[in-house]
N, CA, C and O atoms as a Tinker XYZ file with bonds, in Angstrom:
   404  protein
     1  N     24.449000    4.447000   20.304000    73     2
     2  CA    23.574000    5.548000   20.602000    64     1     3
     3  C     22.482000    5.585000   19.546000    63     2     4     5
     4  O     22.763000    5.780000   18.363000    81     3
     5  N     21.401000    5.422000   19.913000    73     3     6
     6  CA    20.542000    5.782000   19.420000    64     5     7
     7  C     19.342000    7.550000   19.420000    63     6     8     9
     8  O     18.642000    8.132000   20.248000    81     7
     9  N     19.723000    7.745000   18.029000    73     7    10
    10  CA    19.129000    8.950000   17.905000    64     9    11
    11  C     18.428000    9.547000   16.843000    63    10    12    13
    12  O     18.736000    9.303000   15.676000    81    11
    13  N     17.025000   10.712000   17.306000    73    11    14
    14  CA    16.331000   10.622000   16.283000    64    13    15
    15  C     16.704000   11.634000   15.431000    63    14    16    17
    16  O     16.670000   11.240000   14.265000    81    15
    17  N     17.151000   13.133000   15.580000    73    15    18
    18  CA    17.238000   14.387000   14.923000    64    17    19
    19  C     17.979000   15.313000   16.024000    63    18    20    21
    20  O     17.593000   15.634000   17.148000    81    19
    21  N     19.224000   15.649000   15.302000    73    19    22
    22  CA    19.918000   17.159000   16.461000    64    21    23
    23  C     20.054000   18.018000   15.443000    63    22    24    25
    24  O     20.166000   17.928000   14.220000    81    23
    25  N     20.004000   19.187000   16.535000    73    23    26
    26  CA    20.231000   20.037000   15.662000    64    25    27
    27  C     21.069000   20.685000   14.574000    63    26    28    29
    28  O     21.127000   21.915000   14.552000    81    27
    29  N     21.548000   20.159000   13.910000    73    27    30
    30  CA    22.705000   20.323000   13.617000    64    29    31
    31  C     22.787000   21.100000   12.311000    63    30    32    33
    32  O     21.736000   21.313000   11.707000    81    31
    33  N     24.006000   21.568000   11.796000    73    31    34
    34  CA    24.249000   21.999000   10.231000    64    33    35
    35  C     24.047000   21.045000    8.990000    63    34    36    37
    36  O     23.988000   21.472000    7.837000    81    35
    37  N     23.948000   19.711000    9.336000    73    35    38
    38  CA    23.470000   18.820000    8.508000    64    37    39
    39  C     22.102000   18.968000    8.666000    63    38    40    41
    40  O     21.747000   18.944000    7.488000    81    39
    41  N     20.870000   19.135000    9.462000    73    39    42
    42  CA    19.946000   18.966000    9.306000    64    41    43
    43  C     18.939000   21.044000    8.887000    63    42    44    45
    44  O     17.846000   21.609000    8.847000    81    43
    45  N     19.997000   21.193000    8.755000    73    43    46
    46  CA    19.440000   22.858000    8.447000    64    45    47
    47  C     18.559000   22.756000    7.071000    63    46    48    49
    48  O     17.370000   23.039000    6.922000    81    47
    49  N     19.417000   22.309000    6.193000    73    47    50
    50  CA    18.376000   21.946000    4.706000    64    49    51
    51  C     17.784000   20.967000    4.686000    63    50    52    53
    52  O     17.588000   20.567000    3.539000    81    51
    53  N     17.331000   20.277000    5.557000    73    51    54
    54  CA    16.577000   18.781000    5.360000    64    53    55
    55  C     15.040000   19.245000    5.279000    63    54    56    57
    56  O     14.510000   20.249000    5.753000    81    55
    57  N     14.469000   18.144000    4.492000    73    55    58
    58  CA    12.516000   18.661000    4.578000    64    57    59
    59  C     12.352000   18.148000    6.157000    63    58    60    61
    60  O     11.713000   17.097000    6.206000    81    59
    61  N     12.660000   18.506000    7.094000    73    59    62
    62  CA    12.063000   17.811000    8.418000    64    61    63
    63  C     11.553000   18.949000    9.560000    63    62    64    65
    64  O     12.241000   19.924000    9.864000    81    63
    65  N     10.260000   18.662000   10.122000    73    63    66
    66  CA     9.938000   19.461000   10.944000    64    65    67
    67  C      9.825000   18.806000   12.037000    63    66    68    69
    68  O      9.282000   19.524000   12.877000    81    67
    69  N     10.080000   17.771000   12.442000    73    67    70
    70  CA    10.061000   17.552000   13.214000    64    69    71
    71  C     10.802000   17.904000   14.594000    63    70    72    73
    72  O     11.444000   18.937000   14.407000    81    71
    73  N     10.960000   17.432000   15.930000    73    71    74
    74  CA    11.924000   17.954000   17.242000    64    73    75
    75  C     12.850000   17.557000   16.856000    63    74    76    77
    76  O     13.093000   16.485000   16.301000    81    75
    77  N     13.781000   18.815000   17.240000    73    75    78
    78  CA    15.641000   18.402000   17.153000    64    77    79
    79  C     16.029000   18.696000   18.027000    63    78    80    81
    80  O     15.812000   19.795000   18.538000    81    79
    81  N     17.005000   17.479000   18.673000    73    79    82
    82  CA    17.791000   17.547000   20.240000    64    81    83
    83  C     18.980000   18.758000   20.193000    63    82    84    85
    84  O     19.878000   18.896000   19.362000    81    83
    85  N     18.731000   19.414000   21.136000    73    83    86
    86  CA    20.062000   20.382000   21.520000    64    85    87
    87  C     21.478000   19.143000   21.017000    63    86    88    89
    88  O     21.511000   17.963000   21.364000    81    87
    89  N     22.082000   19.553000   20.509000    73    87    90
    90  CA    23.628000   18.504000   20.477000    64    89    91
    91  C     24.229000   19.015000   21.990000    63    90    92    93
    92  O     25.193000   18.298000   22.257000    81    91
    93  N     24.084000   19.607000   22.630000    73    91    94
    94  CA    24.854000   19.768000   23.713000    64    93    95
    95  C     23.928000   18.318000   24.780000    63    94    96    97
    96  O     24.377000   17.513000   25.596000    81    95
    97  N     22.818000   18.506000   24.357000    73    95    98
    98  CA    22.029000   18.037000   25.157000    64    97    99
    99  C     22.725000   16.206000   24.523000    63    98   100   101
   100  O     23.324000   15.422000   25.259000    81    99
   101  N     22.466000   16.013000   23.341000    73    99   102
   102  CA    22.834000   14.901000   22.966000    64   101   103
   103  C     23.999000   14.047000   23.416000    63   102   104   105
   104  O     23.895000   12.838000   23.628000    81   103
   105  N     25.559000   15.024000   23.602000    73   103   106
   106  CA    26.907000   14.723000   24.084000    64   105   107
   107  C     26.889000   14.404000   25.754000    63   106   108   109
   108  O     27.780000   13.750000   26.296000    81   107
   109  N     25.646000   15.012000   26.529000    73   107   110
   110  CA    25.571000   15.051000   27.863000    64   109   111
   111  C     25.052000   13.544000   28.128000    63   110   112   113
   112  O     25.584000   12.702000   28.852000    81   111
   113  N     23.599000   13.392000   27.174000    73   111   114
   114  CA    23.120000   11.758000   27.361000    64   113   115
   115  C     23.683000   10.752000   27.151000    63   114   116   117
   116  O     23.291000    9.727000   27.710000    81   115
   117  N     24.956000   10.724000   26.139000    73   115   118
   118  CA    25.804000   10.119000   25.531000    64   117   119
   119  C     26.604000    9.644000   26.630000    63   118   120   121
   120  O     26.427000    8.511000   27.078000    81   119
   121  N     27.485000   10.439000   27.105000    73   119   122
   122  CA    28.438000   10.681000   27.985000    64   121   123
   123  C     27.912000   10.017000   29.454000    63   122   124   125
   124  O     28.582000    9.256000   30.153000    81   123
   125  N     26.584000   10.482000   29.734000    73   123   126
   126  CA    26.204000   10.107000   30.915000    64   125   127
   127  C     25.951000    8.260000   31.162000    63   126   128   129
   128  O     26.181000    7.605000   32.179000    81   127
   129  N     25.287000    7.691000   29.539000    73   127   130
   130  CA    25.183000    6.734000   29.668000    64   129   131
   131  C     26.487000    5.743000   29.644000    63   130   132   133
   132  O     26.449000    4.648000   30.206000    81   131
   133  N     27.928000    6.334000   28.777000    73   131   134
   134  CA    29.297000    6.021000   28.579000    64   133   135
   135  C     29.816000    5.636000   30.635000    63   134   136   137
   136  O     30.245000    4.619000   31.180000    81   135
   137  N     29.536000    6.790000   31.079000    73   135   138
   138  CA    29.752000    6.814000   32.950000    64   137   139
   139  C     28.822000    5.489000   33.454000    63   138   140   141
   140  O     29.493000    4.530000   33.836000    81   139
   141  N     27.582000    5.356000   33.489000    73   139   142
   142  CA    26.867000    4.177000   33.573000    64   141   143
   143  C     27.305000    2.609000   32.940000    63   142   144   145
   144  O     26.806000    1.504000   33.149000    81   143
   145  N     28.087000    2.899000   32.358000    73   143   146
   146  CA    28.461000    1.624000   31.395000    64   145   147
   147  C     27.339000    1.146000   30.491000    63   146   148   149
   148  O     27.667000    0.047000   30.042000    81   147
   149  N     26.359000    1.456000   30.120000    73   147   150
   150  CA    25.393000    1.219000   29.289000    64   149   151
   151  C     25.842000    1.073000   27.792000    63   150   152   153
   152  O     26.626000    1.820000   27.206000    81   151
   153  N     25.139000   -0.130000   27.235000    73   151   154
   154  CA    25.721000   -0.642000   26.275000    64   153   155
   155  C     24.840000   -0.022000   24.976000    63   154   156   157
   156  O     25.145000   -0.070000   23.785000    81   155
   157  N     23.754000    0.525000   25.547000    73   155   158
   158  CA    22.985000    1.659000   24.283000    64   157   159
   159  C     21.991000    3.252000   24.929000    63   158   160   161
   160  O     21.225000    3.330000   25.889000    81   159
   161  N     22.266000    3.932000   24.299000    73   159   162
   162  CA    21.908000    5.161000   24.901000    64   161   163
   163  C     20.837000    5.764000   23.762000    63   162   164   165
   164  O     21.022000    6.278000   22.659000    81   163
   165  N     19.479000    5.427000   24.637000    73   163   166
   166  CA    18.941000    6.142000   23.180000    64   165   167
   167  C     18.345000    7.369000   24.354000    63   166   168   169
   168  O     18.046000    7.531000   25.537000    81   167
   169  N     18.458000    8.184000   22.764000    73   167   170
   170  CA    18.243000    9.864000   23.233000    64   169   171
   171  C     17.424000   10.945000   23.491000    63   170   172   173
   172  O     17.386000   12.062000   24.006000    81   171
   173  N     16.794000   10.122000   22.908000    73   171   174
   174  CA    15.101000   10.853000   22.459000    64   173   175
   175  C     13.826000   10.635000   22.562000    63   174   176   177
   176  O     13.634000    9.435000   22.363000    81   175
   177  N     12.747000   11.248000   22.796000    73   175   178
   178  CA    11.264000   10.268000   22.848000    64   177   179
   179  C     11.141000   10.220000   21.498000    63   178   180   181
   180  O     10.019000    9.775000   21.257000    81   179
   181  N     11.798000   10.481000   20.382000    73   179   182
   182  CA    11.165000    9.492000   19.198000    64   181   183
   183  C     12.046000    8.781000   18.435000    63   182   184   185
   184  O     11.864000    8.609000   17.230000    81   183
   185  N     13.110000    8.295000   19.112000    73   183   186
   186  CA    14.437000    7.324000   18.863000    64   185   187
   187  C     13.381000    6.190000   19.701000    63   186   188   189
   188  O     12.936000    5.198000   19.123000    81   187
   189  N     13.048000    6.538000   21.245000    73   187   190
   190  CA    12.098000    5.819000   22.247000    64   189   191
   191  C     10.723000    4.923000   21.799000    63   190   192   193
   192  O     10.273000    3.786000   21.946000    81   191
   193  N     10.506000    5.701000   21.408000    73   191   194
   194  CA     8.819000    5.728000   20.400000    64   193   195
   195  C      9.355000    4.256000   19.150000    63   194   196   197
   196  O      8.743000    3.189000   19.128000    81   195
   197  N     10.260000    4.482000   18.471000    73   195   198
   198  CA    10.458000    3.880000   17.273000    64   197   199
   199  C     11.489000    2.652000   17.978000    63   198   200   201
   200  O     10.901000    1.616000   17.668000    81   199
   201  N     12.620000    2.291000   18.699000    73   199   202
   202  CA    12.713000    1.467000   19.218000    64   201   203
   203  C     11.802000    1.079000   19.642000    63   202   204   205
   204  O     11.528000    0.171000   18.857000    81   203
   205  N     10.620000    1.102000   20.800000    73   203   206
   206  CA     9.799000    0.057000   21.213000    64   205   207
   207  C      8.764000   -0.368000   19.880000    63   206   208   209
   208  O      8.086000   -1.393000   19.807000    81   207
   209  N      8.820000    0.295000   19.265000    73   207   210
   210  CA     8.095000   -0.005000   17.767000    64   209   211
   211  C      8.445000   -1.031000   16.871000    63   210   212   213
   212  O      7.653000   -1.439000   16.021000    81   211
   213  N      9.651000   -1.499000   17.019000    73   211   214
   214  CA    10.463000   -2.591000   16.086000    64   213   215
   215  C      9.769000   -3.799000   16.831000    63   214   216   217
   216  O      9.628000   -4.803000   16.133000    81   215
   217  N      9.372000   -3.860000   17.966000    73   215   218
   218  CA     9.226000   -4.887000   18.602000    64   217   219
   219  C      8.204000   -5.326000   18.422000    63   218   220   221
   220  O      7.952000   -6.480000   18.768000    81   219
   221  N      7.292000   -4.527000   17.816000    73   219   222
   222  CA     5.492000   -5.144000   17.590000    64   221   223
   223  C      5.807000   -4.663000   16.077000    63   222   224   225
   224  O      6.750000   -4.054000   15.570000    81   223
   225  N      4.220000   -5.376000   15.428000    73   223   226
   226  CA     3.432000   -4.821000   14.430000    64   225   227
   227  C      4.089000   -3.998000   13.383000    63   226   228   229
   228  O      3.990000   -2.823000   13.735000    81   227
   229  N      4.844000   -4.117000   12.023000    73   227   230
   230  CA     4.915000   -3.026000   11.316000    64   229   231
   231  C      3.963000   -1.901000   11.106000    63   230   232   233
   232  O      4.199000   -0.700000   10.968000    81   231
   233  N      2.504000   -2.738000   11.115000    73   231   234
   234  CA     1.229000   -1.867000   10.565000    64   233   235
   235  C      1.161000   -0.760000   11.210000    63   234   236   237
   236  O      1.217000    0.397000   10.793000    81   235
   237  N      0.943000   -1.493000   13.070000    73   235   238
   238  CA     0.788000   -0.614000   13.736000    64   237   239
   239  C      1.460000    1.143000   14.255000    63   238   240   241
   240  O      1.079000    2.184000   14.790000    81   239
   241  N      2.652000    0.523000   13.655000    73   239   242
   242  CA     3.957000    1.685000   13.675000    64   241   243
   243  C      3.544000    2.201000   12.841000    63   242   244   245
   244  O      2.974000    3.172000   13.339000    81   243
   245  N      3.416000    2.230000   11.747000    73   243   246
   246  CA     2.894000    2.888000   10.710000    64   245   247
   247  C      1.318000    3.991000   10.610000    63   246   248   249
   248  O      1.025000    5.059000   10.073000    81   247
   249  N      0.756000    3.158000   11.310000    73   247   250
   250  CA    -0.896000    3.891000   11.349000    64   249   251
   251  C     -0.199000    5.291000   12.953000    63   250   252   253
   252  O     -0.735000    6.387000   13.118000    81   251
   253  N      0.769000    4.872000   13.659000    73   251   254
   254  CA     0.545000    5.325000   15.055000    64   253   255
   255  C      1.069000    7.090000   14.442000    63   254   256   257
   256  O      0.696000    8.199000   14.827000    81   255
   257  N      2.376000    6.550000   13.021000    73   255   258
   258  CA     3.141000    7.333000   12.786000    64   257   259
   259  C      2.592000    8.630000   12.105000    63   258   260   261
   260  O      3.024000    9.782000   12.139000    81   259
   261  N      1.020000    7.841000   11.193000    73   259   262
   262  CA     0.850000    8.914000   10.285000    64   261   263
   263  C     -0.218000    9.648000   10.905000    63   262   264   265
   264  O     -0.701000   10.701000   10.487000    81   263
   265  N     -0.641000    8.829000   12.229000    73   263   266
   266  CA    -1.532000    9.935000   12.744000    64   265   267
   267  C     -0.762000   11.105000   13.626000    63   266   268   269
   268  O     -1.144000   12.230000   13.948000    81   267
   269  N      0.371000   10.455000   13.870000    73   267   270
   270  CA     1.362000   11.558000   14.383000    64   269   271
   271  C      1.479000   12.722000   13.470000    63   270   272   273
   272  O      1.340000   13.911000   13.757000    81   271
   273  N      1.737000   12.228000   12.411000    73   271   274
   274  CA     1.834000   13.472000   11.164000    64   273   275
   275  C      0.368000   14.321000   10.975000    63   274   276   277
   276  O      0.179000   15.379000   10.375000    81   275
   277  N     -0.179000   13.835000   11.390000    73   275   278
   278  CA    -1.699000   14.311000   11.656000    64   277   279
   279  C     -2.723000   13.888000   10.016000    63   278   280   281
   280  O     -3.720000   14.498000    9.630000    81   279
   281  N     -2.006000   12.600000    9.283000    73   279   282
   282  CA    -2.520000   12.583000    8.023000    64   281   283
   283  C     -3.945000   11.468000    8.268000    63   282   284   285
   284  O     -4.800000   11.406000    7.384000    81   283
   285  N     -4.030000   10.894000    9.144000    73   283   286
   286  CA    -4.997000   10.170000    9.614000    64   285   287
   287  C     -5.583000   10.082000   11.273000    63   286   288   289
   288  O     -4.977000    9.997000   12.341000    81   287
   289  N     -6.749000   10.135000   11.003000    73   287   290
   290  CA    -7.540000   10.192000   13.062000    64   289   291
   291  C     -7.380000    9.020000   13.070000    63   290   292   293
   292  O     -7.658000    8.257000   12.146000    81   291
   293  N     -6.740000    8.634000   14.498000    73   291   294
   294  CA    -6.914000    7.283000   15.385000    64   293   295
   295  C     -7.960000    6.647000   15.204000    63   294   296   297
   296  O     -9.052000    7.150000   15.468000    81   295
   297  N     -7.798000    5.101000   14.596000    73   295   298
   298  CA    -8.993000    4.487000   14.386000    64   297   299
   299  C     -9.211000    4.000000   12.915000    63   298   300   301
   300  O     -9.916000    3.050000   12.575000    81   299
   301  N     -8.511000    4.788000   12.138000    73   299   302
   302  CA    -8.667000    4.858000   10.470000    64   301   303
   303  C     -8.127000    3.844000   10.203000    63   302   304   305
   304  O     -7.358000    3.502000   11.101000    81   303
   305  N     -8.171000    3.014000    9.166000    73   303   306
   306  CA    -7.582000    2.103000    8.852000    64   305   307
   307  C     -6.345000    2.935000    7.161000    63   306   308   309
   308  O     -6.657000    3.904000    6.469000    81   307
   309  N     -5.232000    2.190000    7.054000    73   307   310
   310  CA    -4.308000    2.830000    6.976000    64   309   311
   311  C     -4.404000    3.003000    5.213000    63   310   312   313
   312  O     -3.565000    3.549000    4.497000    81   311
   313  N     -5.874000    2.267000    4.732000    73   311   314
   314  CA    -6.265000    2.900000    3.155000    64   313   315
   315  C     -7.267000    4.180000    3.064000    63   314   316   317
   316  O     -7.964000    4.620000    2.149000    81   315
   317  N     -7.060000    4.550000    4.284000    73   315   318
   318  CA    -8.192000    6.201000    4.144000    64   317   319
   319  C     -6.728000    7.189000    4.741000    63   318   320   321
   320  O     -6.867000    7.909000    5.729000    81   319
   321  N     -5.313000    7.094000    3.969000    73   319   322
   322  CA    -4.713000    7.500000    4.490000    64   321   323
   323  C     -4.431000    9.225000    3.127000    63   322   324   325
   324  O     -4.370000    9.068000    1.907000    81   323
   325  N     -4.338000   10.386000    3.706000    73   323   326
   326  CA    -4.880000   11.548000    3.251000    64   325   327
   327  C     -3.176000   12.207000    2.954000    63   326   328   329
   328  O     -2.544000   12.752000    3.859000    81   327
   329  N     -2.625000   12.027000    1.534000    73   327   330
   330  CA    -1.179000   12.420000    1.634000    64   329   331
   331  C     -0.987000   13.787000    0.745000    63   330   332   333
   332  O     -1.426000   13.868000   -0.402000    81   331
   333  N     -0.434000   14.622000    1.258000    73   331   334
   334  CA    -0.058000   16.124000    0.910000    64   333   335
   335  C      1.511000   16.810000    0.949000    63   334   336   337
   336  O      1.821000   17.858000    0.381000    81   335
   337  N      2.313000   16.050000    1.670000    73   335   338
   338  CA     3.363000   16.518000    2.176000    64   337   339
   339  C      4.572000   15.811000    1.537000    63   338   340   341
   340  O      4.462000   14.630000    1.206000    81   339
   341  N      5.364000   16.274000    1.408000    73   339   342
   342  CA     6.598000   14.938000    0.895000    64   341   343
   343  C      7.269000   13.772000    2.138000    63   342   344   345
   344  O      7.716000   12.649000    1.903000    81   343
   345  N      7.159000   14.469000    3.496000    73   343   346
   346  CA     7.539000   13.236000    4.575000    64   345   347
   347  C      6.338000   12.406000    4.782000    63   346   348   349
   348  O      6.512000   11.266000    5.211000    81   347
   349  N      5.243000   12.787000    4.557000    73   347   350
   350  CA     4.218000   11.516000    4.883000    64   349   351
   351  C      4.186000   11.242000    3.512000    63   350   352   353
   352  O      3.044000   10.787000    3.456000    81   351
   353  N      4.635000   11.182000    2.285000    73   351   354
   354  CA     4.709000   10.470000    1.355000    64   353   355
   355  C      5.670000    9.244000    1.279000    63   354   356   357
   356  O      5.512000    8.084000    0.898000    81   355
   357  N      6.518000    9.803000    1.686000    73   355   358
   358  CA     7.933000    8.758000    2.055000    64   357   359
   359  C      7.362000    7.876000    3.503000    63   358   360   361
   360  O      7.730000    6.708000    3.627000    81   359
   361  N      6.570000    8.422000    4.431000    73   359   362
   362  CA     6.020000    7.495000    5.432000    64   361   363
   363  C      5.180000    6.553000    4.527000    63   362   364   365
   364  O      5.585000    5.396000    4.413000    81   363
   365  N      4.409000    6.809000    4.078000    73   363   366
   366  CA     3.328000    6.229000    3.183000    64   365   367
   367  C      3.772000    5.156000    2.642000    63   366   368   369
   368  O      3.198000    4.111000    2.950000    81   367
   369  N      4.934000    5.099000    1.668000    73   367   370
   370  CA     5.389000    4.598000    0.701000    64   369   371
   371  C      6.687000    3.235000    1.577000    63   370   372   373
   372  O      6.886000    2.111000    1.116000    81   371
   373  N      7.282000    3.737000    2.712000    73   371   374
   374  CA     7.624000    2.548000    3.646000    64   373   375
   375  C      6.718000    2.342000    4.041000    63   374   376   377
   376  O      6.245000    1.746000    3.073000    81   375
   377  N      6.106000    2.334000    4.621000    73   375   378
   378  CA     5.088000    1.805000    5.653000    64   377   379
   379  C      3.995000    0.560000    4.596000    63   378   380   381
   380  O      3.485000   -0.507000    4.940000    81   379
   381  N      3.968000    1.302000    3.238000    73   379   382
   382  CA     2.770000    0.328000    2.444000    64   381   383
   383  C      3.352000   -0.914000    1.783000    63   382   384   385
   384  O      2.776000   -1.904000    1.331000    81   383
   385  N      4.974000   -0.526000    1.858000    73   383   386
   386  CA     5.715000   -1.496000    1.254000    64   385   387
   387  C      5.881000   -2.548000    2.596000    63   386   388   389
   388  O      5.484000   -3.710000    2.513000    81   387
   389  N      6.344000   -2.154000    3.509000    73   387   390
   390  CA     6.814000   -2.816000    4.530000    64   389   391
   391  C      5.437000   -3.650000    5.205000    63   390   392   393
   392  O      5.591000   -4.734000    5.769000    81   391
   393  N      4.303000   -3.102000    5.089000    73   391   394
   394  CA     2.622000   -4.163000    5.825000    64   393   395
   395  C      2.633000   -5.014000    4.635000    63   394   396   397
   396  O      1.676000   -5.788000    4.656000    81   395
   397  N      3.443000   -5.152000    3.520000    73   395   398
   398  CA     2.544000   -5.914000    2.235000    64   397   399
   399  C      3.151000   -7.246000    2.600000    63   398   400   401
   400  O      2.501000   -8.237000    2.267000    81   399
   401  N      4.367000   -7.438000    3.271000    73   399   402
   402  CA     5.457000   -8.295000    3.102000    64   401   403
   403  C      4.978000   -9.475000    3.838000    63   402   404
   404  O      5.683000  -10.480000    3.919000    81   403
């Protein structure tokens, strides 16, 4: 199973703002794909988003991600990148390590 964020008591103190899946909702997709026989169940549009992402481009995952965070406009190249927050710092900091390689 692949998954990005539920709601859970583990994620109550985390720095994350991002969407968190109902866990009821999570055990239902789980379960449903377990009935299907499916050999991976991903859960989420940004479990979705980041699986088809492994498959291309580190860079590109990276530039798509921080404009998601809203730290750069589409188009920017990923050294006019504008950091304030502690999760797009930690994006920043994989992402600059991971294009250098």
């Amino acid at each position: 199973m692949v998954l990005g964020a539920a709601d859970t008591d583990i994620m109550a103190g985390a720095d994350y703002d991002g969407p968190l899946t109902d866990p009821a909702d999570v055990a239902r997709i789980a379960l449903d794909g377990v009935e299907k026989g499916l050999i991976e169940v991903v859960v989420d549009e940004w479990s979705t988003h980041v699986k088809a992402a492994l498959a291309g481009d580190p860079a590109d995952f990276c530039q798509q991600l921080l404009v998601g965070l809203g730290q750069v406009r589409s188009g920017m190249g990923m050294s006019r990148w504008q950091v304030g927050q502690a999760p797009v710092q930690r994006a920043r900091s994989v992402c600059s390590s991971r294009t250098t390689l």
